[in-house]
MARSELUM-428157 format. One line per 3 residues: number of its first residue (from 1); their letters; for each residue y, x, z of N, C-alpha, C. Coordinates in steps of 0.2 Angstrom, whole numbers, plus 5000, padded with zeros to 4 digits. Layout:
NUM	a	Y/X/Z/Y/X/Z/Y/X/Z  ...
This chain:
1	xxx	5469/5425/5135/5475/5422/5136/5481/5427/5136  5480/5432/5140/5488/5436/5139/5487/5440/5131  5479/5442/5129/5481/5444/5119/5486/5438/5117
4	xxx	5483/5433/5118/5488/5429/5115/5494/5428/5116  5497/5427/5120/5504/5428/5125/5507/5435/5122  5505/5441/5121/5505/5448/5117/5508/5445/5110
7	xxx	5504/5442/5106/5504/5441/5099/5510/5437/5098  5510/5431/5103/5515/5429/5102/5524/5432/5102  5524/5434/5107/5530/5439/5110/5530/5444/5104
10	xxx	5528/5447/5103/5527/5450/5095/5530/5446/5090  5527/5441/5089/5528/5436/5082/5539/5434/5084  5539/5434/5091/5548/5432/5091/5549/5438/5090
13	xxx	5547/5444/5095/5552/5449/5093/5553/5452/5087  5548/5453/5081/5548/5455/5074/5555/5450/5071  5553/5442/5075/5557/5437/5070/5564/5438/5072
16	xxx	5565/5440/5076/5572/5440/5084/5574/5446/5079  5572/5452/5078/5578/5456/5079/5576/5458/5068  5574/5455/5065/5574/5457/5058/5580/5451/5055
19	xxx	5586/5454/5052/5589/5449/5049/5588/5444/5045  5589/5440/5044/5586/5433/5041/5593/5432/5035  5590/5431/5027/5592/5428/5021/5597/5423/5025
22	xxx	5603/5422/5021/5606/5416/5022/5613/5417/5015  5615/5411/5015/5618/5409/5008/5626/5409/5007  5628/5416/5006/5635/5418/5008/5638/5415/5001
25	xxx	5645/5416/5000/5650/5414/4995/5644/5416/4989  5643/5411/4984/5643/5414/4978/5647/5417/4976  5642/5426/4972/5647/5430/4968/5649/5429/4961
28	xxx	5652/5431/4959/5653/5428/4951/5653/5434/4948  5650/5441/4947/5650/5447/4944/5644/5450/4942  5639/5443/4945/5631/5446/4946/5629/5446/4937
31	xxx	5626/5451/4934/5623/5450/4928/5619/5444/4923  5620/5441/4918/5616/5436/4919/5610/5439/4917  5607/5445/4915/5599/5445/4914/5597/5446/4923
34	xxx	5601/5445/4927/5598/5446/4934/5596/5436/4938  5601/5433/4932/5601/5427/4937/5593/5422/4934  5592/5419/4941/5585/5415/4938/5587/5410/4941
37	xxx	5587/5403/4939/5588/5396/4940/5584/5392/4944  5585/5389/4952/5580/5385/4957/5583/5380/4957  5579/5373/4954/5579/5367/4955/5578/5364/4962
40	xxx	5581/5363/4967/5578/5361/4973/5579/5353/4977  5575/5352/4979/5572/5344/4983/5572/5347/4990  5577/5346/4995/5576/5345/5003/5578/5339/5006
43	xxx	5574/5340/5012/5576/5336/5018/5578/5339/5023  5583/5344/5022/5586/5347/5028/5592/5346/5028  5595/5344/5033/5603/5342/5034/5608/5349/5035
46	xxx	5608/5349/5028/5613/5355/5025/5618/5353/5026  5625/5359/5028/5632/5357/5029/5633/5365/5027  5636/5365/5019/5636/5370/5018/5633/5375/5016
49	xxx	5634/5380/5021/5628/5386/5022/5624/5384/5027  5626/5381/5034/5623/5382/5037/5616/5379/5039  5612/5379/5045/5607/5380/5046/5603/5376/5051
52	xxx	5605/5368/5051/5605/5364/5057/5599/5363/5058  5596/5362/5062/5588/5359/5063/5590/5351/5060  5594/5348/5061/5591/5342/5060/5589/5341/5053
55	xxx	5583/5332/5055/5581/5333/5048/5586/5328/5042  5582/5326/5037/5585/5321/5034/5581/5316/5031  5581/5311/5030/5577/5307/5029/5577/5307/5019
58	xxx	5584/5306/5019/5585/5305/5010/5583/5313/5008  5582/5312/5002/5579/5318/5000/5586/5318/4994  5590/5328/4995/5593/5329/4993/5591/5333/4985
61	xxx	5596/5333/4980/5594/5339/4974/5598/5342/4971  5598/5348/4971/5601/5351/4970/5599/5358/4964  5604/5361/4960/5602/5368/4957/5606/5373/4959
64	xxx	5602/5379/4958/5605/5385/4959/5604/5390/4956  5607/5394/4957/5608/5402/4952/5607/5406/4954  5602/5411/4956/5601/5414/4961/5600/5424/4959
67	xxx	5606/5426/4960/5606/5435/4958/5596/5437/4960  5594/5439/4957/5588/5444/4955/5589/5452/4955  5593/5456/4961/5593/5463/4958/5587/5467/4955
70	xxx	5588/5470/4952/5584/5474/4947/5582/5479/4950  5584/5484/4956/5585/5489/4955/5582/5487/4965  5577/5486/4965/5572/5483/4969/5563/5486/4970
73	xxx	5560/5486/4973/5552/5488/4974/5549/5479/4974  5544/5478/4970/5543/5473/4966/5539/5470/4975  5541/5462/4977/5537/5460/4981/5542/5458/4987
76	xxx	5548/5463/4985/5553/5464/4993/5560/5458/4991  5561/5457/4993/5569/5451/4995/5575/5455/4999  5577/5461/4996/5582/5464/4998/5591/5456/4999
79	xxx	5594/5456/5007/5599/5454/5008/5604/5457/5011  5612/5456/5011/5615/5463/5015/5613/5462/5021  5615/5468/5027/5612/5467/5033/5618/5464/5036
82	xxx	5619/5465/5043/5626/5465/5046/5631/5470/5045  5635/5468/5044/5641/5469/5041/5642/5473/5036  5637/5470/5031/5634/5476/5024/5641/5472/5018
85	xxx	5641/5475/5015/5644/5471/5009/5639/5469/5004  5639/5462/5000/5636/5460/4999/5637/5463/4989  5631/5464/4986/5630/5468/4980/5625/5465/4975
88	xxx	5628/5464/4971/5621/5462/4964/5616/5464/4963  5621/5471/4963/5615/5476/4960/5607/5479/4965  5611/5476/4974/5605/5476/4978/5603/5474/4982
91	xxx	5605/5466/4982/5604/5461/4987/5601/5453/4983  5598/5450/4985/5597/5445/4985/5604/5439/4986  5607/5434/4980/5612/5432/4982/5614/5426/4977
94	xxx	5618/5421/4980/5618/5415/4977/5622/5417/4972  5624/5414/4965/5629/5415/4959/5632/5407/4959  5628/5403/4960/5632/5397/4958/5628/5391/4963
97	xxx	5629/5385/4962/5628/5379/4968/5627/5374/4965  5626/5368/4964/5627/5361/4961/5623/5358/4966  5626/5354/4970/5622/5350/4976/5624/5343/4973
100	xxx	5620/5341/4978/5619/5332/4978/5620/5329/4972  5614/5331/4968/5613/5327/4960/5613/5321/4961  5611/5316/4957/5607/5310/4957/5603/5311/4954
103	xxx	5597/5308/4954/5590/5307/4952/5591/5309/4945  5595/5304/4941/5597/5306/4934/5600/5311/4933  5603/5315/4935/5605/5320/4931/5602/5324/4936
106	xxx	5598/5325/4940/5591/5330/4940/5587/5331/4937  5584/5323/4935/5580/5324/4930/5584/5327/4922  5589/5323/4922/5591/5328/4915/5592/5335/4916
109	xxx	5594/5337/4920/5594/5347/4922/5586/5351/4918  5583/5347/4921/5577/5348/4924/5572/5349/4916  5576/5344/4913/5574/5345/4906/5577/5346/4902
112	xxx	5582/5348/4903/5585/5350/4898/5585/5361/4900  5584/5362/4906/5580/5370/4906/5574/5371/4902  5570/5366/4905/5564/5365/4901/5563/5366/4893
115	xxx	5567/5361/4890/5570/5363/4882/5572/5371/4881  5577/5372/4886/5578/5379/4884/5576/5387/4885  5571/5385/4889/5569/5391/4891/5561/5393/4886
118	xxx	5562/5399/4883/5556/5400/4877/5552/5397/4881  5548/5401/4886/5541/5404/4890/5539/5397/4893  5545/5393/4893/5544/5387/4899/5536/5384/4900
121	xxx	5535/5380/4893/5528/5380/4891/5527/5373/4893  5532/5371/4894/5533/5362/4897/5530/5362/4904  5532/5366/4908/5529/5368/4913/5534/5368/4919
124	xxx	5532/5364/4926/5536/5366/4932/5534/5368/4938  5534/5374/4941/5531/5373/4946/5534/5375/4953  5531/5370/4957/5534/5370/4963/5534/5373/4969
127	xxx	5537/5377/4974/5534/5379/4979/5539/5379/4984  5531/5377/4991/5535/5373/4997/5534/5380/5001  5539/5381/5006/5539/5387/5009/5535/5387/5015
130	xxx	5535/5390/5019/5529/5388/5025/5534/5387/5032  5531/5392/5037/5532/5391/5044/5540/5396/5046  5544/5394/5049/5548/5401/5051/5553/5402/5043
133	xxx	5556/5396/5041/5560/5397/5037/5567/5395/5034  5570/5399/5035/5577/5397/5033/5577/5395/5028  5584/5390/5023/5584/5388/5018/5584/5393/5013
136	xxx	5588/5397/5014/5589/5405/5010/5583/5408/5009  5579/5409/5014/5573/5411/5012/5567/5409/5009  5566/5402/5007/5563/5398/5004/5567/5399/4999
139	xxx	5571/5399/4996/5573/5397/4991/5574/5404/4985  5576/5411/4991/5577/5417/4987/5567/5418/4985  5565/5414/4989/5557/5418/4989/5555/5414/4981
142	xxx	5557/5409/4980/5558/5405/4975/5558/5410/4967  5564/5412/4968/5568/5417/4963/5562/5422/4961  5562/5425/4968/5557/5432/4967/5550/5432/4964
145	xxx	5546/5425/4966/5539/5425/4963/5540/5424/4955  5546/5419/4954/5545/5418/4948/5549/5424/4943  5553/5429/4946/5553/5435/4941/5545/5440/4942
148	xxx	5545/5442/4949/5540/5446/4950/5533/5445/4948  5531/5438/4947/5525/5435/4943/5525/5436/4936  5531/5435/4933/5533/5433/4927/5529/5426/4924
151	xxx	5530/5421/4932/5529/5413/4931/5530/5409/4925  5526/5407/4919/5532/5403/4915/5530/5396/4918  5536/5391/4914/5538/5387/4918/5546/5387/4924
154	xxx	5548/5382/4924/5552/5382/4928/5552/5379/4937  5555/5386/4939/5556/5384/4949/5559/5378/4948  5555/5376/4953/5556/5372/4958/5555/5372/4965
157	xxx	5558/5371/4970/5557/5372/4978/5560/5365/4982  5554/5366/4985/5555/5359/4990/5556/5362/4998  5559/5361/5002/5564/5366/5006/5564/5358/5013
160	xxx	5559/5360/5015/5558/5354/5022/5560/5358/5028  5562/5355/5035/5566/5356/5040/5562/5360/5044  5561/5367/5042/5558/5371/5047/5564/5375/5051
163	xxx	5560/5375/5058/5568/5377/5064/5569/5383/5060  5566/5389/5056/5567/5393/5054/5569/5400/5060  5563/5399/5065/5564/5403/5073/5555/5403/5073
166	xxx	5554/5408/5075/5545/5410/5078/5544/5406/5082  5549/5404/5087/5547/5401/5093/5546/5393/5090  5548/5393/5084/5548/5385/5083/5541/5380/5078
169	xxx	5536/5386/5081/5531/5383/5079/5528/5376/5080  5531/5372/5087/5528/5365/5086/5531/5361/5082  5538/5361/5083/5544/5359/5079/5544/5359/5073
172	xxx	5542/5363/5071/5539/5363/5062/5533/5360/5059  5527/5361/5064/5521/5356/5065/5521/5350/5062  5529/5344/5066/5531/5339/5067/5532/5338/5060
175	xxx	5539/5344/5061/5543/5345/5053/5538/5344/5047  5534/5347/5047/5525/5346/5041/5526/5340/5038  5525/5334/5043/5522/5328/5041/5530/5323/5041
178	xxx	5534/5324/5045/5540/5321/5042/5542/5322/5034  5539/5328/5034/5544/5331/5026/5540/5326/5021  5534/5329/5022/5529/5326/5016/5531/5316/5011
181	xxx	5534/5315/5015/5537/5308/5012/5542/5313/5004  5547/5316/5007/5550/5319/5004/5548/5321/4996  5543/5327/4999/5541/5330/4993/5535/5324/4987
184	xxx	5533/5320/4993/5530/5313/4988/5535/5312/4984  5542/5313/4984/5546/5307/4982/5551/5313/4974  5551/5321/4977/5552/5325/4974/5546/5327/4968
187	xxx	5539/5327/4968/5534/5325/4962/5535/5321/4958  5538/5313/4961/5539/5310/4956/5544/5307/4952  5550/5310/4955/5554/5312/4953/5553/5316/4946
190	xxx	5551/5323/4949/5549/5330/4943/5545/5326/4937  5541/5321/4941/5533/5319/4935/5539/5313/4929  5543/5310/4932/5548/5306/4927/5552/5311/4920
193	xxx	5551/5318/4920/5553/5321/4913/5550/5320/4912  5549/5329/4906/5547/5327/4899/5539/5332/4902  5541/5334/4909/5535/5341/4907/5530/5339/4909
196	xxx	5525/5344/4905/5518/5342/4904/5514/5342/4907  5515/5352/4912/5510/5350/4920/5517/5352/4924  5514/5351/4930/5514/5352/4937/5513/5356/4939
199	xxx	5512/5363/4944/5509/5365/4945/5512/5368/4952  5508/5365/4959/5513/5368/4966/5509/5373/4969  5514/5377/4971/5514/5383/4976/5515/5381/4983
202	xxx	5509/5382/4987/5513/5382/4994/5510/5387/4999  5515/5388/5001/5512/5395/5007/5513/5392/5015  5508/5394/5019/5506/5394/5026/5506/5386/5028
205	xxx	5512/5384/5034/5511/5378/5034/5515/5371/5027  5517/5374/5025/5521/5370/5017/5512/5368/5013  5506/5372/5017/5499/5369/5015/5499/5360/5017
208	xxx	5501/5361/5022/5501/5354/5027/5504/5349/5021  5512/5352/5023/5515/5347/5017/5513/5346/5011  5510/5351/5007/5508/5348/4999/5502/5343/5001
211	xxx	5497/5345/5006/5491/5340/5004/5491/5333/5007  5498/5334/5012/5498/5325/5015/5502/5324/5007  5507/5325/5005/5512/5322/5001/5506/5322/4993
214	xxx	5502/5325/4993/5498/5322/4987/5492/5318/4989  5490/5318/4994/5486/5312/4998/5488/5306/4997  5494/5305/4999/5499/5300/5000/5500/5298/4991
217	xxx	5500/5302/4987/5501/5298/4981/5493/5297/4976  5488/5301/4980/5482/5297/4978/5481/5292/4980  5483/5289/4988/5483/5284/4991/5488/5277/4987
220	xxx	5492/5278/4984/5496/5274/4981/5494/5274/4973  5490/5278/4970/5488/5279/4962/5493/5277/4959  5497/5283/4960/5502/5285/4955/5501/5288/4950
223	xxx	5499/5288/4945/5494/5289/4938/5500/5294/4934  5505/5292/4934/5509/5295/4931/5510/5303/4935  5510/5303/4941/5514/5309/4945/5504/5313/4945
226	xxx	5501/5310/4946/5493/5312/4948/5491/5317/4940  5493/5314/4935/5491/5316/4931/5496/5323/4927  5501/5322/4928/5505/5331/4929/5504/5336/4933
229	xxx	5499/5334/4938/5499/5340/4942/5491/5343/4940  5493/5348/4938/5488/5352/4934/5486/5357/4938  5487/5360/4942/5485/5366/4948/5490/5366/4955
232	xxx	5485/5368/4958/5487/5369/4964/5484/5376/4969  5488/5380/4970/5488/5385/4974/5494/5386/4980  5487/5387/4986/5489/5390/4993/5488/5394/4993
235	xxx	5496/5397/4996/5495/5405/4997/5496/5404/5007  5489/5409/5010/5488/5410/5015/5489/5401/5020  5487/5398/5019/5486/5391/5020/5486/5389/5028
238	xxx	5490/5387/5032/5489/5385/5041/5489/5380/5041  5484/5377/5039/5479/5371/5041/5470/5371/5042  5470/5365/5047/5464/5365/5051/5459/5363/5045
241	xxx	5454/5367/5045/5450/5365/5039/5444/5358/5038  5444/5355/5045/5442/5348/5045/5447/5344/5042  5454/5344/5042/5460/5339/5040/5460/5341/5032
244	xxx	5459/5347/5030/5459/5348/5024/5453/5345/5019  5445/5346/5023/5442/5343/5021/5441/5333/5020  5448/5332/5024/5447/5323/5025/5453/5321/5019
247	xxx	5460/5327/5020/5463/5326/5014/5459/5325/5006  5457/5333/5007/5453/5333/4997/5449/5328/4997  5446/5322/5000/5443/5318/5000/5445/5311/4997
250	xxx	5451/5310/4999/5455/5307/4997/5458/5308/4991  5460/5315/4990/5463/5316/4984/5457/5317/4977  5453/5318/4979/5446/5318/4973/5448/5314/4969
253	xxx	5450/5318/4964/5446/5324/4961/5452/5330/4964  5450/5335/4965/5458/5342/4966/5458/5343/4960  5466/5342/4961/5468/5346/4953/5464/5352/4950
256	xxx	5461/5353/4945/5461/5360/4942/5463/5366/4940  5464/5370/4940/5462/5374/4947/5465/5372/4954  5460/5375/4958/5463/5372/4965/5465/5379/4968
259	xxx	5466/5385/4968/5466/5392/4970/5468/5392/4977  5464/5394/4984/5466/5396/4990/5466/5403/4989  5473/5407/4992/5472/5415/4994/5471/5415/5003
262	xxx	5467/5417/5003/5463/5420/5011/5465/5426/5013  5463/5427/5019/5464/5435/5019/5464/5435/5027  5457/5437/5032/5454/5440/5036/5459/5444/5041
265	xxx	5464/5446/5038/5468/5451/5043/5475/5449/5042  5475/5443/5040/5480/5439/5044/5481/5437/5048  5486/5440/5054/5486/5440/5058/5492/5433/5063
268	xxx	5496/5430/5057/5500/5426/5060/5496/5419/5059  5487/5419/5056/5485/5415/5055/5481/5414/5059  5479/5419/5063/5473/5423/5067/5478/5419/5075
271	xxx	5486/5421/5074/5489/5417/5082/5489/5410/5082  5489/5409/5076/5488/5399/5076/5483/5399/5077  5477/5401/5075/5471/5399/5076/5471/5398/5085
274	xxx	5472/5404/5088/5473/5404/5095/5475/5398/5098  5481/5396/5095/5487/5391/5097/5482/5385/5097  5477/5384/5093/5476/5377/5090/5467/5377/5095
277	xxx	5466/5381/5096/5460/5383/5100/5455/5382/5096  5456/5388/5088/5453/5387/5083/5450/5393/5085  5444/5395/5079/5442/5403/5078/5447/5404/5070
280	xxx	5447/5400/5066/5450/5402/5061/5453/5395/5058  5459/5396/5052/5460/5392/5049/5459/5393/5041  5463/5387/5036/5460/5389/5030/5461/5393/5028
283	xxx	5468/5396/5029/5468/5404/5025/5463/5411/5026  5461/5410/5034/5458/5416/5035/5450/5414/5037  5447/5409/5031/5440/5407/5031/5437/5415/5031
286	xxx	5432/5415/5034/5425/5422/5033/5418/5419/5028  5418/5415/5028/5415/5411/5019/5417/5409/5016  5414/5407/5010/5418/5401/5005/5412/5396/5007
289	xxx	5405/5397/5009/5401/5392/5011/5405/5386/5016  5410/5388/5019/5415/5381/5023/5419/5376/5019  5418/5380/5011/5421/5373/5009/5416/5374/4999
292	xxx	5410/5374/5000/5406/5374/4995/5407/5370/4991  5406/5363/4994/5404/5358/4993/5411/5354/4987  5417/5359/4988/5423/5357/4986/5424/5362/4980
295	xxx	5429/5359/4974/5429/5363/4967/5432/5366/4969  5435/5372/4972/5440/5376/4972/5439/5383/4972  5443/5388/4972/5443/5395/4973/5446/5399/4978
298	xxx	5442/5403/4981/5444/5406/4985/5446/5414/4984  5454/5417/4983/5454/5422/4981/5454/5427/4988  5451/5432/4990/5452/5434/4995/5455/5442/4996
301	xxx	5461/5440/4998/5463/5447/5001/5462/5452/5005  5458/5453/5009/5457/5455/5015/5457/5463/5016  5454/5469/5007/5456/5473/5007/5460/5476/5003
304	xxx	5466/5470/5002/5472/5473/4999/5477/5476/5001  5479/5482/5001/5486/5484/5003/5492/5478/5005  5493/5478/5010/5501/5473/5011/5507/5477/5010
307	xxx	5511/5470/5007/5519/5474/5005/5523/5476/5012  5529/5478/5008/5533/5480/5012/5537/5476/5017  5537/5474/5021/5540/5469/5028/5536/5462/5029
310	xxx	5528/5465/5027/5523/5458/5028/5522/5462/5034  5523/5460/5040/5519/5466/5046/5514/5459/5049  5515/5455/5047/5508/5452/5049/5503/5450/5044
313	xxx	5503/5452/5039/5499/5452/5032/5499/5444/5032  5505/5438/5029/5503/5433/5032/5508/5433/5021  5509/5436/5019/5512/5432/5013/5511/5439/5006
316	xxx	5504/5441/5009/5500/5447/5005/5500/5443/4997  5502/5437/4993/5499/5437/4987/5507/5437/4986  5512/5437/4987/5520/5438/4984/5521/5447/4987
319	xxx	5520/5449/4992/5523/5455/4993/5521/5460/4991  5514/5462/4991/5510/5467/4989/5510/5467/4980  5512/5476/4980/5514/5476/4973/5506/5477/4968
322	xxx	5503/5477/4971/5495/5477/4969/5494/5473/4966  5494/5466/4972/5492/5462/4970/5498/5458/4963  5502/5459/4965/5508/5458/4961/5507/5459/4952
325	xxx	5503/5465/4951/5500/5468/4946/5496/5465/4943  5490/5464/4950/5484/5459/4947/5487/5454/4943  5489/5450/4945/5492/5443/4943/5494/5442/4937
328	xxx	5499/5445/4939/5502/5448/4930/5500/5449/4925  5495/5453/4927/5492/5459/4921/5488/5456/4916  5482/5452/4922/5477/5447/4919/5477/5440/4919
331	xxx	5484/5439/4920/5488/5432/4918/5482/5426/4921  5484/5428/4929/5479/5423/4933/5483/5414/4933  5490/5419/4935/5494/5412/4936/5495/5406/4931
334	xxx	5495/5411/4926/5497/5408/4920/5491/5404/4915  5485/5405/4919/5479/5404/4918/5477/5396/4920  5481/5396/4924/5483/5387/4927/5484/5384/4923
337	xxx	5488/5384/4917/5491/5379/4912/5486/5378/4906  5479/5383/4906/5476/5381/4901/5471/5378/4902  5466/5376/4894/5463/5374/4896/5453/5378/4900
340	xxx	5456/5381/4901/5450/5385/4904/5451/5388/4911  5454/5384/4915/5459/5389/4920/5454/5396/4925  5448/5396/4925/5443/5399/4927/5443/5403/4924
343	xxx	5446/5404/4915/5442/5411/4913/5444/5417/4915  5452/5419/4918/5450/5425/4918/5448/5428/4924  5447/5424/4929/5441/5425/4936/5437/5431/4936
346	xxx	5433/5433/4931/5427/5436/4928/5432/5446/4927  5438/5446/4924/5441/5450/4924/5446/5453/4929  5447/5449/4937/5451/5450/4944/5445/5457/4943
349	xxx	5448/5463/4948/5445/5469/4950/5441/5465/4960  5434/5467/4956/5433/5465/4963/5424/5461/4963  5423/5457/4969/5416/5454/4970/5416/5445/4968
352	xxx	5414/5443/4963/5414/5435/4963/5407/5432/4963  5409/5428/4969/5404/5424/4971/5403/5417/4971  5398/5414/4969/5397/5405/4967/5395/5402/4970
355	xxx	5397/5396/4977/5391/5395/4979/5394/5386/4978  5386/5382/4975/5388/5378/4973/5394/5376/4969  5399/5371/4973/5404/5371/4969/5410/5376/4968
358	xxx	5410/5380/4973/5416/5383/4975/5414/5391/4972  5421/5394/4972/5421/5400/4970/5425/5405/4974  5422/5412/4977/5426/5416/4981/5428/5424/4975
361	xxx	5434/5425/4975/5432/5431/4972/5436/5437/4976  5431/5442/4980/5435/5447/4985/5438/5454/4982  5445/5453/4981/5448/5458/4979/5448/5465/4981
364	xxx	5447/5470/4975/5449/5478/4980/5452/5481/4979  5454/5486/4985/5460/5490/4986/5463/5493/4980  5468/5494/4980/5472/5498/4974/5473/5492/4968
367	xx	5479/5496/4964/5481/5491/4957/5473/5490/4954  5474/5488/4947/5470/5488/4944/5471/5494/4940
């Protein structure tokens, strides 16, 4: 008990005294080869910039333009600090805003990027932010995957009512299963254009929320919205692994590819698990035999280098420039949209294993 109580007090003060992202005057100076475009669906009762816990039931939509500096170490989310002046050239920062769409002209936005963007590929995909999140934060992390990947397709972010405070891990717990009506409603929304897949991202607790909100629309055999979502990847996943196993059950068949990132020396994984009077959760399984029986992949990080301001190794597949590499190099991500999405598995730097259904593949140190 008092490790745990250590860990905890840790987890606030790391969160306490590190500046937090947040969404100051758009600048209008910022370069357009630096800006990237975030489609976004929340239930958080936004007033402005600011940052209210409360939730919201309607699900809002909006677009945004978000500066991408160049002049950056790949994986990191540079914002100014206190009383920095705020710079294109080297911060993270909003360029332009369009709130509270209607349904139609989000969908028209939405497709009409789609149209215009070369690489798009008819492709959208989505990612739900996890625990401990301000708006700003989810939303620049948005930006960053999709330059630092070079994701094609277009962002999208679903941005649910996390206290965005360490200490407000129950609160967000709640927040989980509130949102998920939400992002049900934002799927089908996105499945109403023209695009062809789907494809969501979700990290840490935002696991909670994608598999209740696509359970929920297995439950309802939405054929239309079931049938665009073409992959699905957890990154570092804080869910209990009986609830996931009673989810996939219901959702049978899991989209193809189903990709979980793991990682053993996760350590903010390692204090939930404590929390929940677990030994482990899904992200930081020690086999892939826990979930054999299921089509899915297990990528594991556990001896890759972490980036820069992960001090809990808890968001190793966006920060580490390694793995950053990996991805890109050998077009893992981009490997979701075809028809083979398993091939380039064979070419990750590293040990892959089969058991039954499931596949783990354990990454090794250094680029490739």
């Amino acid at each position: 008990m008092p490790q745990l109580v250590t860990l905890i007090l840790t987890l606030f003060v790391v969160g306490a005294c590190a500046p937090r992202a947040s969404l100051l005057d758009p600048v209008s100076d910022a370069p357009t080869s630096q800006l990237e475009t975030v489609f976004v669906g929340t239930t958080r009762a936004l007033s402005d910039t600011a940052e209210p816990l409360e939730r919201k039931p309607e699900l809002t939509l909006n677009r945004y333009l978000i500066n991408v500096p160049s002049s950056r170490e790949e994986g990191v989310i540079p914002y100014p600090g206190r009383g920095e002046d705020p710079d294109p050239e080297q911060h993270f920062l909003l360029a332009d805003a369009q709130t509270g769409l209607s349904k139609g002209g989000f969908r028209s936005a939405v497709s009409s990027a789609l149209r215009n963007t070369p690489n798009a590929r008819d492709t959208l995909v989505v990612y739900v932010h996890g625990y401990n999140n301000t708006f700003a934060d989810g939303l620049f992390r948005t930006a960053q995957m999709r330059r630092d990947l070079n994701i094609p397709g277009i962002p999208v972010h679903y941005a649910w009512p996390s206290a965005g405070h360490p200490l407000g891990y129950a609160y967000d717990r709640d927040s989980a299963l509130f949102a998920r009506d939400g992002l049900e409603q934002l799927l089908k929304t996105i499945a109403a254009t023209h695009a062809r897949d789907i494809i969501v991202v979700a990290h840490s607790m935002g696991s909670l929320v994608t598999m209740e909100a696509l359970r929920q629309i297995h439950l309802t055999n939405d054929q239309r919205t079931i049938s665009k979502i073409s992959g699905v990847i957890l990154l570092s996943p804080d869910l209990d692994l009986d609830v996931f196993r009673a989810q996939a059950a219901r959702i049978d068949p899991l989209p193809n590819p189903f990709l979980i990132f793991t990682s053993q020396r996760d350590r903010a994984l390692a204090v939930s698990a404590r929390i929940t009077g677990q030994t482990a959760r899904l992200g930081n399984l020690t086999t892939v035999e826990d979930v054999a029986d299921l089509d899915v992949t297990l990528i594991d990080l556990s001896n890759v280098e972490v980036g820069a301001g992960d001090a809990f190794n808890h968001f190793t597949a966006a920060t580490s420039p390694a793995v950053i590499q990996i991805l890109r190099q050998i077009g893992q991500v981009s490997s979701s949209f075809d028809a083979d999405p398993n091939a380039g598995l064979g070419l990750l730097p590293g040990t892959v294993l089969s058991i039954r259904n499931a596949t783990q593949v354990i990454l090794t140190p250094g680029s490739p």
